[in-house]
C-alpha positions in Angstrom: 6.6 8.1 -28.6 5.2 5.6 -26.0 2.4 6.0 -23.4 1.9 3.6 -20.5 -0.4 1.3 -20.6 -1.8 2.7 -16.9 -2.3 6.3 -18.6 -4.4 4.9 -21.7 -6.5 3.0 -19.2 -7.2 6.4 -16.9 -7.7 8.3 -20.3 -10.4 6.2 -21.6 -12.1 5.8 -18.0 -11.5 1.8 -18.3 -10.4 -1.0 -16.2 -6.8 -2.5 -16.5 -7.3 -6.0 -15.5 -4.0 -7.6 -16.2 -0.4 -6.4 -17.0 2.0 -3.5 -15.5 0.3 0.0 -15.5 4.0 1.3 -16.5 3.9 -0.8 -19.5 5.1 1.0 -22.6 2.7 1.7 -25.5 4.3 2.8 -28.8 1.5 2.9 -30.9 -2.3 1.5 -31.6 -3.7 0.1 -34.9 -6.6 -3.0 -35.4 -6.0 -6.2 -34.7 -5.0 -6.9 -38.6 -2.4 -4.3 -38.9 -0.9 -3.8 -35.2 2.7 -4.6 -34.4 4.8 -5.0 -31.7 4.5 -2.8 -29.1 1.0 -1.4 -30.0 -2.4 -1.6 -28.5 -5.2 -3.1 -30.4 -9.0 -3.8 -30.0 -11.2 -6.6 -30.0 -15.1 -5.6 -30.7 -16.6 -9.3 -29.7 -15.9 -12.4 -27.8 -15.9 -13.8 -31.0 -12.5 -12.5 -31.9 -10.7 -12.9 -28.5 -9.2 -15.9 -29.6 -7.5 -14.4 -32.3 -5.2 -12.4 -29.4 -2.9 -15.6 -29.0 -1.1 -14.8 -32.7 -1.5 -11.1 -31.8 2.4 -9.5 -31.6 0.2 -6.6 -29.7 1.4 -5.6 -25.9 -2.2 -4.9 -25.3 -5.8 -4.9 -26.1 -9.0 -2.7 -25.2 -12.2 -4.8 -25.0 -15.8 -5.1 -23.9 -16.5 -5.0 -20.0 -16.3 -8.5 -18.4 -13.8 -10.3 -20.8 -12.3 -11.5 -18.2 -8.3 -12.6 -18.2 -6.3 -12.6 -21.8 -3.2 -13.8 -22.9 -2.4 -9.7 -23.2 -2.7 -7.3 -20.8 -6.3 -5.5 -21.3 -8.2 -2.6 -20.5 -12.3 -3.1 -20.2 -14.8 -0.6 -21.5 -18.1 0.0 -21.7 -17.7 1.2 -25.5 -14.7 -0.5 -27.1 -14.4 2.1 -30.5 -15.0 5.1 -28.2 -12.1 4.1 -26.0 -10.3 3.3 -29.0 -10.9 6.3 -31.1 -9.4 8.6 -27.7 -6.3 5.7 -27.9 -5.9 6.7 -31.5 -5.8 10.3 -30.6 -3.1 10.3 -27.7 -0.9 8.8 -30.7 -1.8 10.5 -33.4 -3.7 14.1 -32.3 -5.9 15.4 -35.3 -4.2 17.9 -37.3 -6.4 20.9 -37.1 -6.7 24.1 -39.3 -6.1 27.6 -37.5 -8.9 30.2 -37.7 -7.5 31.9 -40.8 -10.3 34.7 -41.3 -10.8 36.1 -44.5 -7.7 35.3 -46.6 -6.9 38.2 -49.1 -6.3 35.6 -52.0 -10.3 34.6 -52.0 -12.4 36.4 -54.3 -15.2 37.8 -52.3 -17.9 39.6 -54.1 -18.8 43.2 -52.4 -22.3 42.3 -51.5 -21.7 39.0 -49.8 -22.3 39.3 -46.2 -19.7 37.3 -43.8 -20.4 37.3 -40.3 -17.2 38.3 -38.4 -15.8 34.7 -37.5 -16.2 33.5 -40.8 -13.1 31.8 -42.2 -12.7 31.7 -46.0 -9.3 30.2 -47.4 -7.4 31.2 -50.6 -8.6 30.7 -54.0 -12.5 30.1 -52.8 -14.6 32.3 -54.7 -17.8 33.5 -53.2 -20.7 35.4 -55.6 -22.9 38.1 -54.9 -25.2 38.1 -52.8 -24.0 35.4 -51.0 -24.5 35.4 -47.0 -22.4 33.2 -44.8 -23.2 33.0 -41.0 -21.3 33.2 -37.7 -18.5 30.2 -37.5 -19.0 28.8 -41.5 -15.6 27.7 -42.7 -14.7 28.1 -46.9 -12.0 25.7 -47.5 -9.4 26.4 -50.4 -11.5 26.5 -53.9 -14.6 26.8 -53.4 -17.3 28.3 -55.5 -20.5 29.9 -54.0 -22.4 31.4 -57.0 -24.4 34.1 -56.2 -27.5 33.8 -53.6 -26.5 30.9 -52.0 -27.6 30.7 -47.8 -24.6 29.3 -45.3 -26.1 28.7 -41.6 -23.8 28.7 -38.9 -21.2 26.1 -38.0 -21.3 24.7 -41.7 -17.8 23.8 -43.3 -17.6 23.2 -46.7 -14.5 21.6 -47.9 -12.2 22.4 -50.8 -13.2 22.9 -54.7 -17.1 22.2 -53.6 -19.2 23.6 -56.1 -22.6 25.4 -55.1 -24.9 26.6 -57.7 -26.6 29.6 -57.4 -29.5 30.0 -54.6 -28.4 27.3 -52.8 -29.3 27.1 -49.5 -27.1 25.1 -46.3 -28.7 24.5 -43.1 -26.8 25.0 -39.9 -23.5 22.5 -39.0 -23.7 21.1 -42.3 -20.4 19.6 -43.8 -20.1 19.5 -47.4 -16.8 17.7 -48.5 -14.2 18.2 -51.5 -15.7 18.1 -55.2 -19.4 17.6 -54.0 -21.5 19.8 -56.8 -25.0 21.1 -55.5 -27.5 23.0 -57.4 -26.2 21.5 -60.9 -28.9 21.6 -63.8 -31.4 18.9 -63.7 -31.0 16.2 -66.4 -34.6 17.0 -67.9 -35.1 17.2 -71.4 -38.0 17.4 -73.9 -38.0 16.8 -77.9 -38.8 20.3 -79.7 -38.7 21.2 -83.3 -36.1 17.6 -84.0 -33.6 18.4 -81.2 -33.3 18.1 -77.1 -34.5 21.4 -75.3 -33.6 21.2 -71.6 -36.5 22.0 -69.4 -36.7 24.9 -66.8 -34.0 24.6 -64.2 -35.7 27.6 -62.0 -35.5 25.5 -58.8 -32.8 25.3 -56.1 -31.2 22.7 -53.5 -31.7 23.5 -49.6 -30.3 21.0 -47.2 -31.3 21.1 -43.7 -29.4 20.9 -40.5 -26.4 18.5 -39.9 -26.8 17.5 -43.1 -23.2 16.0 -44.9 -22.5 15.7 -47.9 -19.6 13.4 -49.1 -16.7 13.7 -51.8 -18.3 13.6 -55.4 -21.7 13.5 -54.6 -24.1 15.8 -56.8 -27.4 17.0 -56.0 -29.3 18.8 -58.9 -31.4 21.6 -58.5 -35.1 21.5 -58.5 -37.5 22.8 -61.8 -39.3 25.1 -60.5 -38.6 24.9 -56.6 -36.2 23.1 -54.3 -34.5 19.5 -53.9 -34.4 19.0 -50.5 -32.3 16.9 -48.3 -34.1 16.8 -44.6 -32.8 17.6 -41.1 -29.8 15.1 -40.2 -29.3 13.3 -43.2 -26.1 11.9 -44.2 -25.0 11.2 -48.4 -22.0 8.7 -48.9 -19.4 9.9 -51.4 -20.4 9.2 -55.1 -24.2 9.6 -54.8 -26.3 11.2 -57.4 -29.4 12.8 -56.1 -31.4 14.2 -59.0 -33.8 17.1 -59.4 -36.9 17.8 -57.3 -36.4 14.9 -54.9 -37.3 15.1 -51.3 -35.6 13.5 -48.5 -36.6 13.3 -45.4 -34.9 13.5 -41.9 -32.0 11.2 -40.7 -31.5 8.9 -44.2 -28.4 7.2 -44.9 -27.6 7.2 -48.0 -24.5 5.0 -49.2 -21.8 5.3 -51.9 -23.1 5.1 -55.3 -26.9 5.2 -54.8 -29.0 6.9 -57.8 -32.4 8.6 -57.3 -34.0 9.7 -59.7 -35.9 12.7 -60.4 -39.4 13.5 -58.0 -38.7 10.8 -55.9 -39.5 11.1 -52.3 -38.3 9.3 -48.9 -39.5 9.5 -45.1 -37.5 9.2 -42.4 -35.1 7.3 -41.1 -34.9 5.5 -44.6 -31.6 3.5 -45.1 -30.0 2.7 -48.9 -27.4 0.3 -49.3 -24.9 0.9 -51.6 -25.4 1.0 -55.3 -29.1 0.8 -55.5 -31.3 2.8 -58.1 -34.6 4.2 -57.3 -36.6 5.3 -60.3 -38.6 8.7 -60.0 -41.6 9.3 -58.9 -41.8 6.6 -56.3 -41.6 7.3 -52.4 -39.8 5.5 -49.8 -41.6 4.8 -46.2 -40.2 5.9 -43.3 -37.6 3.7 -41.4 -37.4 1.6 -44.9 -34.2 -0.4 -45.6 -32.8 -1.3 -49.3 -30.3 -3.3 -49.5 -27.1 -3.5 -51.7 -27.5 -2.7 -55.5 -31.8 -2.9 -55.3 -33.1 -1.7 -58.2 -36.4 0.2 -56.9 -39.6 0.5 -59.1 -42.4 0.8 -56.9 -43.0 2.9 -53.5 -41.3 1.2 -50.7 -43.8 0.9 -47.9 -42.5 1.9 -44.2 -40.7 -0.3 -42.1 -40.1 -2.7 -44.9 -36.6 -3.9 -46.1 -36.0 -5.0 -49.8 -33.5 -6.4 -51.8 -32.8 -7.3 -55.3 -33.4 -6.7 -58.6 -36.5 -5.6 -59.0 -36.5 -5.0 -54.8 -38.8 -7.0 -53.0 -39.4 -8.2 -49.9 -36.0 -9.2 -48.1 -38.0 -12.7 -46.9 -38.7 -13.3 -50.5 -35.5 -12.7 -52.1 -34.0 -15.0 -49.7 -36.2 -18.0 -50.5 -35.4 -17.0 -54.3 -31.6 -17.3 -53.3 -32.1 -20.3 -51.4 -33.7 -21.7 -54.6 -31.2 -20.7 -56.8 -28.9 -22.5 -55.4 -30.1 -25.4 -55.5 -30.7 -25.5 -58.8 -27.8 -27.7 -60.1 -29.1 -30.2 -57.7 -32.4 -29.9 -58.8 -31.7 -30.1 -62.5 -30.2 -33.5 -61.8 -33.0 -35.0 -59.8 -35.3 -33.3 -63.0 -33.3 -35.6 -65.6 -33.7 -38.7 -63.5 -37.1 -37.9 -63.0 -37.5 -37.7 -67.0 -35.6 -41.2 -67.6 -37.8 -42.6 -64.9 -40.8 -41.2 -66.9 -39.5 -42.2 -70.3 -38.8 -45.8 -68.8 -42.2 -46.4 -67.7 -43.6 -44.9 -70.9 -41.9 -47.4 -73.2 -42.5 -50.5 -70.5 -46.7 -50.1 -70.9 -46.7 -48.8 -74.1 -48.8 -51.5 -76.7 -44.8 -52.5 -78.4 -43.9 -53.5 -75.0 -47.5 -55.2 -74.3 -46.7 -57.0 -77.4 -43.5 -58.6 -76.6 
């Protein structure tokens, strides 16, 4: 399959400013993996020089690049352009309305709208109620109770507990678990007793959920996720936490239990928040913080325990020169020692 070079350019609204519009185009891919033939991208002047070892035909960049040693298309957007490149070449696969497939296990009280789709082998409890457009990929489980809104696609062998509640356009993806018991636990007569686990998760609208993640339900009420927030793959969020609006949150991040966030808030991946502590809007913590205390907003922290991002820094900066300093340190003591034995009485003596 080729495309010339002229059509990409008219499909993603850009300039052509060098090379023949009937150019052939067999393929796009980045600038690290493209071969001969293909169209690439380049993100930043930065990077333009790295076009002269390129075996591309041609490259999409940022308005005002002026001439290459390719041919090149300008854009406003560069991964926009890109991304419709991408799709001329390679269209997304997409998944028929399939309606109600009679190999799904459907519970008589559920209540589907009429444009609900529900693929084989997904299993969905009683009392369940899925709106108008939700999608039920193969193996799903909705145990009974749970709340769908509309435009919400949950992917295949997702696990919802029962009573849990999805806001509208949600996308839950393959092997997420929400509504799991909460991991609390109280000594009673020389054993564990695991406490109430009456709650329930409710995520609001355009909310994701990636591959893995888990979200435990609440004790006695809910573990929220707020409007517009989006949950990396692998994250554990544990019971009775409240999130606000529009977090990211990034693969492998732990929160523990009661633990509250504005909005806006931003965690790296890999850090660990204890419970009980609350996050301030627009905060940022960085990669693999362990959190302790409340976060106030605005603030970014890093390290372990999180502090202030200014402050690690200056710990880093002397950390590394510690070598250095340990040196100067010994010749400093020498020094010290040397001066000691010159005016001690001994030396007076001699």
């Amino acid at each position: 399959m080729s495309i010339a070079l002229g059509e990409l350019a008219a499909a993603v609204g850009g300039r052509l400013v060098s090379g023949d519009p009937a150019l052939p185009i067999v393929g796009a891919a980045t600038l690290e993996t493209v071969t001969a033939g293909g169209i690439t991208l380049v993100d930043s002047p930065d990077k333009l020089p790295m076009l002269d070892r390129s075996p591309a035909a041609a490259v999409i960049v940022p308005s005002d690049s002026g001439k290459l040693s390719l041919p090149s298309i300008e854009v406003a957007d560069v991964h926009a352009a890109f991304a419709t490149v991408i799709q001329r070449f390679r269209p997304p696969r997409t998944i028929p309305w399939c309606g109600i497939s009679s190999q799904a296990v459907i519970d008589s009280s559920a209540r589907l709208a009429a444009d609900v789709a529900v693929h084989p082998l997904a299993s969905i409890g009683p009392d369940c109620e899925l709106a108008a457009g939700v999608t039920i990929h193969a193996g799903v489980c909705l145990m009974a109770g749970c709340r769908i809104g509309a435009g919400t696609t949950i992917f295949p062998n997702a696990v919802l507990y029962e009573n849990t509640v999805v806001g509208e356009r949600c996308i839950i993806h393959a092997g997420a678990v929400l509504g799991a018991y909460g991991f609390g636990y109280k000594v009673s007569e020389g054993r564990y007793a695991l406490s109430a686990q009456l709650g329930w998760v409710e995520l609001g609208d355009e909310v994701e959920v990636g591959a893995g993640t888990t979200i435990d339900r609440g004790t006695y009420g809910g573990t929220t996720i707020g409007h517009g927030t989006k949950l990396d793959n692998l994250v554990m969020i544990a019971h009775n936490c409240r999130l606000g609006r529009h977090n990211m949150i990034c693969s492998q991040v732990g929160v523990a239990g009661s633990t509250s966030t504005g909005d806006w808030v931003v965690m790296a991946g890999q850090v660990g928040v204890r419970d009980h502590v609350h996050i301030g809007d627009r905060a940022v913590l960085g990669a693999r913080s362990g959190v302790s205390n409340d976060v106030e907003p605005g603030k970014t922290v890093l390290g372990e325990p999180a502090i202030d991002l200014r402050d690690r820094k200056l710990q880093l900066a002397t950390i590394s020169k510690l070598p250095e300093m340990r040196k100067d340190l010994k010749y400093l003591a020498g020094r010290v020692e040397a001066l000691e034995r010159a005016s001690s009485p001994a030396a007076d003596a001699a």
